[in-house]
N, C-alpha and C positions, 0 to 999 in steps of 0.2 A: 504493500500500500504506500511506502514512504517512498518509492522510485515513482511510485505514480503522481505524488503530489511535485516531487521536484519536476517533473518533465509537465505537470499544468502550471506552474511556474516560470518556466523556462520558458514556456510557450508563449505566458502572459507577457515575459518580458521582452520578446522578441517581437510581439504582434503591439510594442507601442501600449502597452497599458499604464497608465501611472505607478508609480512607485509602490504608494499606500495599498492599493490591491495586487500589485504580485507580493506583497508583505502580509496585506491582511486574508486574502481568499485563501491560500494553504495553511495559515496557521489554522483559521476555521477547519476548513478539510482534517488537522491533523486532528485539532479536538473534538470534529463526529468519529474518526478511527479511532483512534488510541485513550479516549475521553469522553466519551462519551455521557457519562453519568457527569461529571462537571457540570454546574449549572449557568446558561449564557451569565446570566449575572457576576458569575467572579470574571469572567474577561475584562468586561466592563470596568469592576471595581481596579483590574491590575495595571489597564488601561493607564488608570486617571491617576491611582496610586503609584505606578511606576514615570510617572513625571512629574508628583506633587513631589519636586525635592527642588530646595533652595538653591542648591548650585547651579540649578539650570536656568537661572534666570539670570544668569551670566551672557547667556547667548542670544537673547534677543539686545542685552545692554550692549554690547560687543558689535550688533548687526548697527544697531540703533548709530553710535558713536563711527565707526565705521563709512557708512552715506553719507553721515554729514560730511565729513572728511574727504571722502573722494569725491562730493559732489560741488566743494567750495573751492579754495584758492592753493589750500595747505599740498595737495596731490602735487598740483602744479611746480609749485614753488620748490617740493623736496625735492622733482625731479631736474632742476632749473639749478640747484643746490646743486647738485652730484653731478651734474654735465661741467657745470664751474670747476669744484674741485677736482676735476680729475682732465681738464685739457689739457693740459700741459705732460700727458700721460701718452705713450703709444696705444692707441686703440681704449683711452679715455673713456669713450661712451659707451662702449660692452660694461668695463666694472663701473662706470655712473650708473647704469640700469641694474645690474647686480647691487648697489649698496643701494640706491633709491628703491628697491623692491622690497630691499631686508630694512629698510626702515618704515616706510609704508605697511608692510608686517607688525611691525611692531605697533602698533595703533591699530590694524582691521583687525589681524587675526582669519582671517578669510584669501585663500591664493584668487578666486576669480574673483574678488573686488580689487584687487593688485593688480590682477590682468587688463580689469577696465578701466581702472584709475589711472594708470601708469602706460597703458599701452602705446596711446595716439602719442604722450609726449616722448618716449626712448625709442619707437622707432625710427622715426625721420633721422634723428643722428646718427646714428648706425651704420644707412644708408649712407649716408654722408662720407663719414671714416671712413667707409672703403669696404665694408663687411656686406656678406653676401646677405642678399635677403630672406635666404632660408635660416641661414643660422641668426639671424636675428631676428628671425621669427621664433627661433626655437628660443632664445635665450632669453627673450623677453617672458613665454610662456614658463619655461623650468625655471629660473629665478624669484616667481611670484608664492612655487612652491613653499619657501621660506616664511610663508605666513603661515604653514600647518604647522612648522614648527615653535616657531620665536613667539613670546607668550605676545598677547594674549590667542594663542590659539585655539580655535574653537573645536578642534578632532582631538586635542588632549584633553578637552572640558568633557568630552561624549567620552572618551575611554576610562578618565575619573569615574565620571558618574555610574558607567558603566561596573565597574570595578572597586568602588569605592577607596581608589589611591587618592594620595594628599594632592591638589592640584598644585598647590606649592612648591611640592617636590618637582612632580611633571615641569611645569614651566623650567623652573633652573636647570633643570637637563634638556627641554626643546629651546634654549638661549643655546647653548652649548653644542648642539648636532644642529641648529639652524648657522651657527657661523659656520662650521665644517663643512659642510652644504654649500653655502656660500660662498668659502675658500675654494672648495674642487671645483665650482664651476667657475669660479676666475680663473685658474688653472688649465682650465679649457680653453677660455680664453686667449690667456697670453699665448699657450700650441697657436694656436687660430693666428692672432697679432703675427706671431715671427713667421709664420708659413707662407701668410698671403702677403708680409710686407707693409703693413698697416703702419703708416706714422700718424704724430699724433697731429691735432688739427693746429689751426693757427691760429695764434692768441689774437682777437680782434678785441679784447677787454669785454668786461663782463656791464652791463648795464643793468642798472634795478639792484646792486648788490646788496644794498639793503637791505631790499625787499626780502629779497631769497636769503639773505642769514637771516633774518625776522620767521618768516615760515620754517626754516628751517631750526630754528629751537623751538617754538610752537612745538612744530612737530613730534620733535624730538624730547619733548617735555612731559608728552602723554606717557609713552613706555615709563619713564623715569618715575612719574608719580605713580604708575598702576603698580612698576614693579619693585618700586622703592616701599611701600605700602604694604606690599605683599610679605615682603620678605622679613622687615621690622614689626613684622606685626601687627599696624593699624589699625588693617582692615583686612578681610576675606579677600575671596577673588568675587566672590559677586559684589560684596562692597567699591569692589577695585572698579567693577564692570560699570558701573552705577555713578561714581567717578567719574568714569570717561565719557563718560553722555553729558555730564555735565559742562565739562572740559571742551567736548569739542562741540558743544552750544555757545562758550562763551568764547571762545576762538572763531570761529567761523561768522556767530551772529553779531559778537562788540569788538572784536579783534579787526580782523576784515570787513564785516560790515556786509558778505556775501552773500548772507541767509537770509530770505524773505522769511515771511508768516505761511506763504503759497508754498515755497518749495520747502520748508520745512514739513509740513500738513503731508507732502505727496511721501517726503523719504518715511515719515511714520507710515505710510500706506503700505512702500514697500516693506519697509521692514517687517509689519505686521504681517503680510504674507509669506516672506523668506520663513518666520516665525511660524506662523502656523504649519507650512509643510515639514519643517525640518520636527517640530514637536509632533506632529503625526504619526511621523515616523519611529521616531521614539516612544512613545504609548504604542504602538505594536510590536517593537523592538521588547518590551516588556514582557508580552504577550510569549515572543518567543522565545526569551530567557526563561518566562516559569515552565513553561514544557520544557526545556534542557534541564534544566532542576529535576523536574517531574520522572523523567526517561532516564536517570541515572546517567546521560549521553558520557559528561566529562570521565566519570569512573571507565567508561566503557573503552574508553578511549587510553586512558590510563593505564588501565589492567594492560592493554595491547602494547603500549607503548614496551610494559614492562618485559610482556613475552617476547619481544623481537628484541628485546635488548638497546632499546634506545633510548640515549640520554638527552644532557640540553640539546648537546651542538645538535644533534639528529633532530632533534624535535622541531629546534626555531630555525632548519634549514628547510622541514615542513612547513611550518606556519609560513616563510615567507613564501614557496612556489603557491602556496594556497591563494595566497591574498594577492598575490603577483597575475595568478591566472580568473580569481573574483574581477579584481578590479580591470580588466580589460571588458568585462560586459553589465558591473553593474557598479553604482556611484560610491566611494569609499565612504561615505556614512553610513550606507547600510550595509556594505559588507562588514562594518563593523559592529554596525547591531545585530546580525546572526553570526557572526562569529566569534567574536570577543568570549561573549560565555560558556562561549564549545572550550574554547582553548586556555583561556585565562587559569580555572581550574588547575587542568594539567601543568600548566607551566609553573602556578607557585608549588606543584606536589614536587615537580623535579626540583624545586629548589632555585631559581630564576627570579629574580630580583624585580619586580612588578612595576620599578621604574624603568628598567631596562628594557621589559617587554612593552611598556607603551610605548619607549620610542622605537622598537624596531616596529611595531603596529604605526607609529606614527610616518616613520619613512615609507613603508608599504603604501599608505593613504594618497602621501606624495610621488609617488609614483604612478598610481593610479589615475591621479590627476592629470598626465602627458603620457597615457601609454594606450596608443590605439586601438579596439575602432572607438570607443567611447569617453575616452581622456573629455572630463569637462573643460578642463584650459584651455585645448585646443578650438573647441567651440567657442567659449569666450573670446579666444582671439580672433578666431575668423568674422563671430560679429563685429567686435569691435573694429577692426584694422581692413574688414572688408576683403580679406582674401581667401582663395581655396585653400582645405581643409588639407586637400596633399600637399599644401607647400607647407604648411605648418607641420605634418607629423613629417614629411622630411628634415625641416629644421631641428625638432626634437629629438632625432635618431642617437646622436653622439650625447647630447644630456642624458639618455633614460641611461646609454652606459655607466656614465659617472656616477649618475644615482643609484645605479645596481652596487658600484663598486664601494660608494660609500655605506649601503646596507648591509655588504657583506661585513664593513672594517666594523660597525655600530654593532651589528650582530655577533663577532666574535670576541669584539675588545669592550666587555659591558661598563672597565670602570669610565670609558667617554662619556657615556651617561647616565654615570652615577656620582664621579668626584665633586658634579657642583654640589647636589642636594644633599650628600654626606658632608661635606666641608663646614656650608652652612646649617644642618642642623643635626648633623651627626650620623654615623649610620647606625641601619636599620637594626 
C-alpha cells in the first residue's frame, strides 16, 4: 500500500498539483491504510498544534523585514557598496556580487529574495568585466545561496523547529559554512578571472559615496543587532525576528524616506501569502512527523543501519544522495519536512552532533536550490533577469560542483560547524 501512495504522489507532483496536496492527499491515504481507527479530528488538532510554536513566528518576521529591504533603496545601495569596494580588484564584480549576496543574507534570510533583490543590479557589471554570461548567470544565482545559511536563515528556523535544536547554536554554525560557501565560490572565481584574463575595471570615481556607505551600514547594522542580541542574550530569535521589522521600517520609511503607506500595505500582502503557504506546509509536515513517530519508521531504519554495519560516515553519505536526488524534483522545504524526522532520529542514535546534521541538511537545501530541473533560483533568475532557463543551469554547472565539494569537507570535518557554537556556549 505504501508504494502505492508514493507513486499517487509522485504523480500529483509531476501533473503540477500544489505542494499542500501532494503533502496532504497521501498523508490522508496513509491514515485510511495504516490508521484507520484514528479519528479525523487529531489530524486537525496536530495540524494547528504542530505550528502553535513561538519560534515560528520568526518566519513571517524575517519574510516581513526582508521586502521591505529588497523593495526600498538599502538592496540597491549594498550592491553599489560592493561594486565600489572591490574595483580596483581583477574581476571586482564577480566577488562585489559574492559579498553583496552574503550581506543581503544576512538581513533576508531567504536565497530567492537575494536573487531578486540583487539580481538586475550585479549582473550588468559582470557583463561589463569581461565575464561570460552564463557564469554570471550562474554566480549570481549560487551566491544568493548564502542566505540559507548566514543567520537569519529561515531553512535553519524549519530544521530547529523541526528538531527542537537551539537556533542559536544553528545560526553560529550557518555564519561559519555560509563564509566557507562564500570563500569557495570566490575561489571559482578568481580560476575564472586568470583563465579568461579578466582585468579589473577603470576607476572612473565613485559618485553618491555617501550615499552607499550610508546604506551600507544600515544595512549592515541589521545582522549586527539581530545577531549581536542573539548571542548576548537579549533576546530570542523571534525577538531578534521582530526587531528586524522594526529596523527595516525605520530604515527604509525615516531613513530613506522610500516607503509609502501603498507599498508598504502591498509587501504585508505579500508576505502574508509567502506566510500562509510556507505555514501550510508545515501543519502537514506535522501530520507526517506523527505517522513516522507512529510506524516506529526511524527504529526501523536504525535496526538496518545497525545490521549492515553502518556508521556516521555511511549514514550522512546517505542522507546526502537522499536529499541531493529529493531536491532535484521537489522544493527543499518540504523535503525537509518529510524527511528530517525519518532521519534526524537515527543520526543522534549514531551519535552525530545535531548541529552538525543541520548544517549538512542545511547545505543539501542549498543545493537544491540551483540543481536542475526544478532548482527554485534558477526560476527566480530567469524571471527576474529575463533569460532562458538553459543559460542559467548552464551557468550553475561549475557552482553545484563547489557546493558538492564543500558538502563533502562540512560532512566529514563536523568541528567547521561546530567550533562556533561550542566556543560560545560550550559544548554539548
Amino acid at each position: 500500500m505504501i508504494w502505492l501512495v508514493a507513486c499517487i504522489a509522485a504523480l500529483m507532483l509531476f501533473a503540477g498539483f500544489e505542494m499542500f496536496l501532494v503533502l496532504g492527499v497521501p498523508a490522508y491515504l496513509i491514515k485510511l491504510a495504516y490508521f484507520d481507527s484514528l479519528p479525523d479530528a487529531v489530524l486537525a488538532q496536530k495540524m494547528v498544534g504542530g505550528i502553535n510554536h513561538q519560534l515560528l513566528l520568526a518566519i513571517p518576521f524575517f519574510l516581513f523585514a526582508a521586502e521591505m529591504m529588497s523593495g526600498g533603496r538599502l538592496a540597491a545601495l549594498l550592491g553599489d557598496s560592493a561594486q565600489a569596494g572591490f574595483r580596483r580588484v581583477r574581476g571586482g564584480s564577480a566577488y562585489a556580487a559574492i559579498a553583496s549576496s552574503m550581506g543581503f543574507a544576512a538581513v533576508s534570510g531567504s536565497a530567492p529574495a537575494t536573487v531578486a533583490a540583487l539580481g538586475r543590479v550585479m549582473y550588468p557589471p559582470l557583463l561589463q568585466a569581461g565575464f561570460r554570461k552564463e557564469f554570471g548567470l550562474g554566480l549570481i544565482v549560487s551566491s544568493a545561496e548564502t542566505a540559507l545559511l548566514i543567520p537569519p536563515s529561515i531553512s535553519l528556523i524549519i530544521f530547529g523547529w523541526l528538531t527542537d535544536t537551539s537556533i542559536s547554536r544553528l545560526f553560529a554554525a550557518g555564519l561559519v559554512i555560509g563564509l566557507v560557501l562564500g570563500l569557495s565560490f570566490a575561489a571559482l572565481v578568481f580560476s575564472e578571472v586568470r583563465r579568461r584574463g579578466i582585468k579589473a575595471a577603470a576607476d572612473s570615481g565613485v559618485s553618491k559615496s555617501k550615499e552607499m556607505l550610508k546604506g551600507t551600514m544600515w544595512a549592515l547594522g541589521m545582522p549586527l543587532v539581530i545577531l549581536g542580541g542573539i548571542y548576548s542574550g537579549v533576546f530570542t530569535a523571534t525577538e531578534a525576528a521582530a526587531v528586524s521589522v522594526i529596523y527595516a521600517l525605520f530604515v527604509e520609511a525615516i531613513v530613506f524616506r522610500t516607503l509609502t503607506f501603498v507599498q508598504f500595505m502591498h509587501i504585508a500582502q505579500r508576505t502574508a501569502v509567502m506566510t500562509s503557504a510556507i505555514f501550510m506546509l508545515l501543519a502537514l509536515g506535522s501530520i507526517i512527523a506523527y505517522f513516522v513517530v507512529l510506524s516506529g519508521l526511524p527504529n526501523i531504519i536504525l535496526d538496518f543501519a545497525h545490521a549492515i554495519g553502518a556508521g556516521r560516515f555511511l549514514f550522512l553519505l546517505i542522507v546526502n544522495i537522499v536529499f541531493i536526488v529529493a531536491g532535484m524534483f521537489i522544493d527543499p522545504g518540504t523535503s525537509q519536512i518529510i524527511l528530517v524526522p525519518v532521519l534526524f532520529p537515527v543520526a543522534v542514535a549514531l551519535g552525530i552532533d545535531p548541529v552538525h546534521f543541520g548544517l549538512v541538511i542545511g547545505l543539501n537545501v542549498c543545493l537544491a536550490m540551483i540543481t536542475p530541473p526544478f532548482g527554485l533560483d534558477i526560476f527566480v533568475a530567469a524571471s527576474t533577469l529575463n533569460k532562458p532557463v538553459s543559460e542559467i543551469i548552464a551557468g550553475v554547472t561549475p557552482f553545484i560542483i563547489v557546493n558538492l565539494l564543500v558538502l563533502l569537507l562540512i560532512t566529514y570535518v563536523s568541528g567547521l560547524a561546530t567550533f562556533l557554537p561550542n566556543l560560545i556556549w560550550g559544548a554539548r
